[in-house]
C-alpha positions in Angstrom: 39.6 -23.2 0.6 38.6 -26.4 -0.8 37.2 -26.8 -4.6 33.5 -26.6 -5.3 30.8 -25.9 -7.7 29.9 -22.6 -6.5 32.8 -20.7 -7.4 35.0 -18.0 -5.1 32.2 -16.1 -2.4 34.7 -14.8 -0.2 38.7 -13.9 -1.5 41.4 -14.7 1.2 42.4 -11.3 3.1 39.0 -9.6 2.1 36.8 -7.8 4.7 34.3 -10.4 5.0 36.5 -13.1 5.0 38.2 -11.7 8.3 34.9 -11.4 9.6 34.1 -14.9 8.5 37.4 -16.3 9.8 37.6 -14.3 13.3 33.8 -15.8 13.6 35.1 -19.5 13.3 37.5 -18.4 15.7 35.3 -17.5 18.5 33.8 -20.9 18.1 31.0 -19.6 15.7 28.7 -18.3 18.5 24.8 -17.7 17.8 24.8 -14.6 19.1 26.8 -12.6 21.8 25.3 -11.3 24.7 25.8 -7.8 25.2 25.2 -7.7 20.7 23.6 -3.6 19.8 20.7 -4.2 17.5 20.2 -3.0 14.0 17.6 0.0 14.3 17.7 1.8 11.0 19.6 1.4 7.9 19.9 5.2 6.0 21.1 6.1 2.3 23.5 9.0 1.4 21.2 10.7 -1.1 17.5 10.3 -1.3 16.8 12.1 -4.3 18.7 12.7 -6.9 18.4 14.2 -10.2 20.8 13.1 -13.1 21.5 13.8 -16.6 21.2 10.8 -19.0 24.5 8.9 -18.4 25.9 10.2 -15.8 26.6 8.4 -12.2 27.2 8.5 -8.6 27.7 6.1 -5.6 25.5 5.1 -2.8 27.2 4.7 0.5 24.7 3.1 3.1 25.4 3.5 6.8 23.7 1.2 9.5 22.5 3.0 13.1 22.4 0.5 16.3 20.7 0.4 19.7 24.1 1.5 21.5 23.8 4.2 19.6 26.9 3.5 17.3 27.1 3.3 13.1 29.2 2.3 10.8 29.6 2.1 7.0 27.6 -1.2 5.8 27.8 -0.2 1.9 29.8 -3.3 1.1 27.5 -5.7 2.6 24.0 -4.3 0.8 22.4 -5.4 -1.8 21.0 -3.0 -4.2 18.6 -3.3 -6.9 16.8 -0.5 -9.1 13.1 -0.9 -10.0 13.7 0.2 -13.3 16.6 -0.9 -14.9 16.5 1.1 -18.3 16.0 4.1 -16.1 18.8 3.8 -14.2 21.0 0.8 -13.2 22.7 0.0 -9.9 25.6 -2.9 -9.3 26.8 -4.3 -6.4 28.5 -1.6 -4.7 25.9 1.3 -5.0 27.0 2.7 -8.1 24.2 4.1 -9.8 24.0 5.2 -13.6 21.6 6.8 -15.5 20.1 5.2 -18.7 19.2 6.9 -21.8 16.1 7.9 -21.8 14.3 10.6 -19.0 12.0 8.9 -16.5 11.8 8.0 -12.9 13.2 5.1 -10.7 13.8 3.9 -6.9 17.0 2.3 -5.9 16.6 0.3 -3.2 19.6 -0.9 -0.9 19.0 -3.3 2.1 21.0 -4.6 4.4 20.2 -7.6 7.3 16.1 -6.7 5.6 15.6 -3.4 6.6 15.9 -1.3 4.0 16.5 2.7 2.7 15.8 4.0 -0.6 17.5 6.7 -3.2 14.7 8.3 -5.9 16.2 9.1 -9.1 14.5 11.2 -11.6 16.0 12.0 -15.3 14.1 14.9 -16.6 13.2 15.8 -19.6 16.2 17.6 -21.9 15.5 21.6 -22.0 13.9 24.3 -19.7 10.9 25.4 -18.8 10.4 28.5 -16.8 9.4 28.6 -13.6 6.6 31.0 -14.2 5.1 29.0 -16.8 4.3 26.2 -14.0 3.1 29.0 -11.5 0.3 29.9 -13.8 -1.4 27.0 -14.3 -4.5 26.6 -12.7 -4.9 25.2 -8.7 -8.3 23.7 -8.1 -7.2 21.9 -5.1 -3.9 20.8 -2.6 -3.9 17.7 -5.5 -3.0 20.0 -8.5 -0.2 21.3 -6.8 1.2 18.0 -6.2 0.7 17.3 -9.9 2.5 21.0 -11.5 5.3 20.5 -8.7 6.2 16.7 -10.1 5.7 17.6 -13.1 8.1 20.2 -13.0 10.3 18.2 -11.3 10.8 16.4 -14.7 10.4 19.3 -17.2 7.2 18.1 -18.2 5.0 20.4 -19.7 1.1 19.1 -19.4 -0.8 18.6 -22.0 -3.9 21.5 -22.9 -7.1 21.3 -21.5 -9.2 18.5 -23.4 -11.9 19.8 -25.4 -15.5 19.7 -24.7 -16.4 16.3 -26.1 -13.1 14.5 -24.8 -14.0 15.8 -21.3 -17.8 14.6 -21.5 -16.5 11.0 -22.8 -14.4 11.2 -19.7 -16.3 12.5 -17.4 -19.8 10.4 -17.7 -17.4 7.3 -18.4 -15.3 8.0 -15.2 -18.4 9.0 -12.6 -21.0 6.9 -13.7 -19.6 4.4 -16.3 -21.3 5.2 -19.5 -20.7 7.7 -22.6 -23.3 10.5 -22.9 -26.2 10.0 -25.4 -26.3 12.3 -28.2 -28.9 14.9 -26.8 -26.4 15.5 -23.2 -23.8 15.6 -26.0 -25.9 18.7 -28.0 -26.7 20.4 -24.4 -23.4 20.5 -23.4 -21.5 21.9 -26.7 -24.5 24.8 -26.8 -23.7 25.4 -23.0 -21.9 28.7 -23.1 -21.6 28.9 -19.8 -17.8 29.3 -18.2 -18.6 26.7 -14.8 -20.6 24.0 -17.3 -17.4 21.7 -16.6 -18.1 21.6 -13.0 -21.3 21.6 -12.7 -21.9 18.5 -15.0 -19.8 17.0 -12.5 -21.6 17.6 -9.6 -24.3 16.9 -11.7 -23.2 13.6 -12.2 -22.4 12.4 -8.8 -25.9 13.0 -8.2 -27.5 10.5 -10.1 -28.6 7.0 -9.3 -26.3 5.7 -12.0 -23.3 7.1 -10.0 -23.7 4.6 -6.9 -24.4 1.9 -9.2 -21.4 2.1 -11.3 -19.1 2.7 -8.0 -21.1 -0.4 -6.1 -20.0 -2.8 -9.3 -16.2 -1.9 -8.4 -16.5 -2.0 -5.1 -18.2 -5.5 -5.0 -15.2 -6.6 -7.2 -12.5 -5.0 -5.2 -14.6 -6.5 -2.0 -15.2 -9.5 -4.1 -18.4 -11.9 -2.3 -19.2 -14.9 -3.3 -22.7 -16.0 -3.6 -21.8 -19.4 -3.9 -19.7 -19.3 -0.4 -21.9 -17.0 1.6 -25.0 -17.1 0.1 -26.8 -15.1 -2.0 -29.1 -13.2 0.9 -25.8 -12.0 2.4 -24.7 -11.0 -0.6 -27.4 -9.1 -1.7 -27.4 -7.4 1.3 -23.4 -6.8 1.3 -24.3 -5.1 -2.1 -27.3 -3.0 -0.9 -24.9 -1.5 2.2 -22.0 -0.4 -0.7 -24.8 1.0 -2.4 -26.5 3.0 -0.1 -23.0 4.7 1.0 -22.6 5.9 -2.3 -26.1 7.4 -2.4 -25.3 9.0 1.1 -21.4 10.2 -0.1 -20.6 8.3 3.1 -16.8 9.7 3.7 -13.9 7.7 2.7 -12.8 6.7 6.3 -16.0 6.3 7.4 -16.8 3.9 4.8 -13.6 2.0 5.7 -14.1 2.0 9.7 -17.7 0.9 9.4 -16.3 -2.7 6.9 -13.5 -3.7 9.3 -15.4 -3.1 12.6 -18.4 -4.9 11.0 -20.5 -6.4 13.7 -24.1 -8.3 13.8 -26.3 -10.3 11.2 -25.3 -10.6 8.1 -29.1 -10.3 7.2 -29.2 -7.1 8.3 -25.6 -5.6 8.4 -24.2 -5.8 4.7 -20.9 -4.6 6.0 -20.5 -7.7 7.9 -20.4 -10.1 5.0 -17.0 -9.2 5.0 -16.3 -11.0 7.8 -18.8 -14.3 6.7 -16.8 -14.4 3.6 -13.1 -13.8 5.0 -12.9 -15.6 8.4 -10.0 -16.1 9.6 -7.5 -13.3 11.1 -4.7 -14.0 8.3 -7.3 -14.1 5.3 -8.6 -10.8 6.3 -5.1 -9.1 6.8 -4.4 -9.7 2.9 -7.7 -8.2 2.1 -7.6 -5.2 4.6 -3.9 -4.2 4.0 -4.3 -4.4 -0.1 -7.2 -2.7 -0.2 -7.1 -0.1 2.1 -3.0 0.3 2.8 -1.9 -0.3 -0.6 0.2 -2.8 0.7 0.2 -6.7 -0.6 1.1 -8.9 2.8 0.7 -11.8 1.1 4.7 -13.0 1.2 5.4 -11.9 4.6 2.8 -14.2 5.9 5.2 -17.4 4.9 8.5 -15.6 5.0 10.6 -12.4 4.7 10.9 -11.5 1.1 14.2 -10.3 0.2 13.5 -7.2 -1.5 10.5 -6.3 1.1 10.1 -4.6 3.7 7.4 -5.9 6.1 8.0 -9.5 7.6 6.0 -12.3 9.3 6.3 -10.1 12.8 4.3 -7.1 10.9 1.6 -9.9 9.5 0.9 -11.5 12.6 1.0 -8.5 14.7 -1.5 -7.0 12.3 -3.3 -9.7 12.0 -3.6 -9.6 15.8 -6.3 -7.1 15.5 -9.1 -9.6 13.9 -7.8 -12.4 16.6 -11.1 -12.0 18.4 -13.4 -12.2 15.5 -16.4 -14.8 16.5 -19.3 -16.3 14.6 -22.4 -17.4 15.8 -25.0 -19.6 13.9 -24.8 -22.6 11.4 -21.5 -20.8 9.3 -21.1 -22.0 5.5 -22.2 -24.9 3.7 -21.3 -24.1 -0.2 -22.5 -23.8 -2.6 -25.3 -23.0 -0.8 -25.0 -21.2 2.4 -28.3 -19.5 2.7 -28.5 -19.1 6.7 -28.1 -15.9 8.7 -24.8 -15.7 10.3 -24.0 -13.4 13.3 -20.3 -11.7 13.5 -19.4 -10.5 17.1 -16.3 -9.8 19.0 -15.4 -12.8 21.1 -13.8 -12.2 24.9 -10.6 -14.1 23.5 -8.5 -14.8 20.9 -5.0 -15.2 20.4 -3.2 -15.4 17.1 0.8 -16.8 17.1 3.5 -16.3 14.9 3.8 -19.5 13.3 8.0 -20.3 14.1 8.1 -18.9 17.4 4.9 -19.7 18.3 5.0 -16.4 20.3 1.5 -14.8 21.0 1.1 -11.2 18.9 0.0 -7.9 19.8 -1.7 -5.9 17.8 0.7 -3.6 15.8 0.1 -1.4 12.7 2.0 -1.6 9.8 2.8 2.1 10.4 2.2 4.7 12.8 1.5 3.9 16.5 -0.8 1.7 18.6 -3.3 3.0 20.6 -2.8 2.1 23.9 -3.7 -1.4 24.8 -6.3 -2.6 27.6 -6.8 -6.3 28.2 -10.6 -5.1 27.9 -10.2 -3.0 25.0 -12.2 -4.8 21.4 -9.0 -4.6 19.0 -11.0 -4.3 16.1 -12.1 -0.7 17.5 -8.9 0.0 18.8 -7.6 -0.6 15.0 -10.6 1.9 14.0 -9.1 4.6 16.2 -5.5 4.2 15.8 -6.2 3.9 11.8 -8.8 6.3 11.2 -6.0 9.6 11.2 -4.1 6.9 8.6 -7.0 6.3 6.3 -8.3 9.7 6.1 -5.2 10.7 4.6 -5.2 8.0 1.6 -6.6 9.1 -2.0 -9.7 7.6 -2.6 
């Protein structure tokens, strides 16, 4: 009621100022007692498609422990991760822009948080039977015709030899074809030349070497932090699972559950380079998740939906992680290093000072045992989770 700088929040009479004022009331308890807590938070529509210009509203309803809901629509925020796409305001109206094109409105309330796809497609028709004829090679071009259809998109035609060779040899193993594979190709008359220069391809040296290189970045050692030895060596083990089309997961399980010398285990120079449980969360959960943690280790980000609970919990996992020998000394840090699972280890959320248990971002834990090494019981709870994920 008094003047200030921040203008009106809360009109006289208005919902939330009853909810304020009957708060103040009660002598502005923390919390009651017997208070249901917020479980899930679900959106009225979660896909819509919509013509350029037109509208509809959101309405957002919240689901609690005692089993009850209620309409929470006026206390959400909303926000559209494409604004010229389609625009969202404050009370969940959303509009279509424009121009065709895809975005996700996403409406949270008390940080947990739903969200509505909208897609604009493309003015026109296309038949359905056009999309039904086009070729399937796998599961993945169905996903591709289906979306594509989605949005009246019609895909462009097959690229011609040449374009596909360029692609191919500069996709596989990182270089254009000389002029001579060019020659062999275009004189090729057979129909299955496409795919077997492909598999053609992935066996050559030239294929590991080009997938090491972009691995080693994504990985991303440091010779001048762990020494060139390990690194080397980190670089030989990429390489040679490549040569040996080591499986995705596999490839995954064996880096995170790295244990031994770093002289003789290249996957383990993970660990020399990324010590600590919260460095290696940011690493694993980016790389092999698809999901930057980075913010929730410090806070809960207002437009995100994982918090310092799911860091620290996931974090948990590498709380055991031990070292044995004479660690780094940059720049030069030449010595062997041995990585081992230690018989404790304990990592704590950093305000409540609570101790964690290991948690997944998603999915569910295996079963804990006070024996149990957490980084393997990560590898078996994720390994179903990983070997889903495109490579």
């Amino acid at each position: 009621m008094l003047p200030h700088g921040g203008g009106v929040r809360l009109e006289k009479g208005s919902a939330d100022y009853d909810v304020v004022l009957s708060w103040i009331a009660q002598g502005a308890p923390r919390k009651a007692g017997d208070e249901p807590k917020l479980v899930s938070v679900a959106v009225s529509d979660g896909e819509r498609f919509l013509k350029p210009g037109e509208q509809f509203s959101l309405k957002v309803t919240a689901s609690y422990s005692d089993g009850s809901w209620r309409d929470v629509t006026g206390r959400t925020q909303f926000q559209s991760s494409e604004m010229g796409i389609c625009a969202v305001d404050s009370t969940g109206l959303v509009k279509a822009g424009p121009i065709p094109g895809e975005a996700t409105v996403m409406a949270r309330y008390m940080n947990v948080i739903a969200v509505c796809h909208v897609a604009i497609p493309l003015p026109g028709t296309v038949l359905d039977a056009w999309y039904a004829d086009l070729p399937r090679q796998n599961f993945i071009d169905e996903h591709v015709w289906t979306k594509l259809q989605s949005l009246g998109i019609m895909p462009s035609p097959p690229a011609d030899d040449a374009k596909f060779l360029r692609r191919v040899y500069l996709d596989i193993i990182g270089r254009l074809p000389t002029p001579e594979e060019v020659q062999a190709f275009s004189a090729d008359g057979d129909a299955s030349k496409r795919g077997r220069v492909i598999d053609d391809l992935l066996q050559r040296p030239e294929y590991a070497d080009h997938w090491t290189a972009k691995w080693a970045d994504l990985l991303r050692p440091n010779p001048y932090r762990v020494g060139i030895k390990a690194v080397m060596n980190y670089d030989a083990w990429i390489r040679d699972s490549f040569r040996r089309n080591k499986p995705y997961d596999q490839f995954v399980c064996e880096l995170i559950t790295a244990r031994g010398s770093t002289w003789d285990n290249g996957a383990s120079v993970l660990f020399r380079d990324r010590r600590e449980p919260q460095e290696i969360t940011t690493l694993v959960s980016q790389l092999f998740l698809g999901i930057r943690l980075e913010c929730a280790k410090c806070h809960h980000h207002p437009f995100e939906k994982y918090g310092q609970d799911d860091f620290y919990s996931f974090a948990a996992f590498f709380s055991r992680l031990g070292f044995k020998g004479t660690g780094l000394s940059p720049p030069i840090s030449g010595s062997e290093e041995i990585v081992l699972t230690k018989k404790t280890g304990t990592v704590e959320h950093p305000l409540t000072r609570q101790t964690m248990q290991p948690r997944p971002l998603f999915g569910d834990a295996p079963a804990p045992s006070d024996e149990a090494d957490r980084a393997r019981r990560w590898r078996r709870g994720s390994r179903r989770i990983i070997r889903s994920l495109p490579r």
